[in-house]
C-alpha positions in Angstrom: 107.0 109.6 91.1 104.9 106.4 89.8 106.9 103.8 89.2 110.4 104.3 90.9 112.7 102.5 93.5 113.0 103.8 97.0 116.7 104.3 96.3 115.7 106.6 93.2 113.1 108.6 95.3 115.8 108.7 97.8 118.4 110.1 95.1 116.0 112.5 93.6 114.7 114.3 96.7 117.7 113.6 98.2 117.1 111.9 101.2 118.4 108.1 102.6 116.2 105.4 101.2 115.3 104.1 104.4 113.5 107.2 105.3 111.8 106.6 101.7 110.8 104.0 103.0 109.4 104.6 106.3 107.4 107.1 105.2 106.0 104.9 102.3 104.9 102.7 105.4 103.4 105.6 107.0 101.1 106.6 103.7 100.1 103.3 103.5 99.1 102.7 106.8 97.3 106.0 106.9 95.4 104.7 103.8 95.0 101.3 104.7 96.5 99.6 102.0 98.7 96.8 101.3 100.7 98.1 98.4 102.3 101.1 96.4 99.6 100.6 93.2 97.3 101.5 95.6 98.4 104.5 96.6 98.9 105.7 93.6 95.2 105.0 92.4 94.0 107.1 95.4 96.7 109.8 94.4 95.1 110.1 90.8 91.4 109.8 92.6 92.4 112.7 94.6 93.5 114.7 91.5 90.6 113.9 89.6 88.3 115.4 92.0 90.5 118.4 92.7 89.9 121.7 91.3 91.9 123.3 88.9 95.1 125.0 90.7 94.8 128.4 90.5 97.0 130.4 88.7 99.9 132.3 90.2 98.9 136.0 91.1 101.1 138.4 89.4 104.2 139.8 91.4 103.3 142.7 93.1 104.8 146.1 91.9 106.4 148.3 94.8 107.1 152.1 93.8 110.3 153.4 94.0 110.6 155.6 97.1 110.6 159.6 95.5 
């Protein structure tokens, strides 16, 4: 969500804004950083480095019971 508000984070994942941003605070602390750009370039060094997902293994087929 690069780019937004804490108040739009909030209204899309529908949470208050303050816990946005209390746990904005947390991720930067953790990475100690000073701002938001900054987490976001570790967020796209992280998925740079990643493997590929893996794609989603077929549903399972269950036999009717005879």
């Amino acid at each position: 969500m690069a780019g937004l508000t804490n108040a739009q984070i909030a209204a899309e994942l529908v949470l208050s804004p303050k816990t946005v941003s209390a746990h904005v605070e947390h991720i930067l602390a953790k990475l100690g950083v000073a701002r938001r750009a900054e987490i976001a370039a570790w967020a796209a060094t992280v998925r740079a480095t990643e493997p590929p997902a893996s794609p989603t293994p077929p549903q399972l087929q269950v036999a009717a019971p005879n």
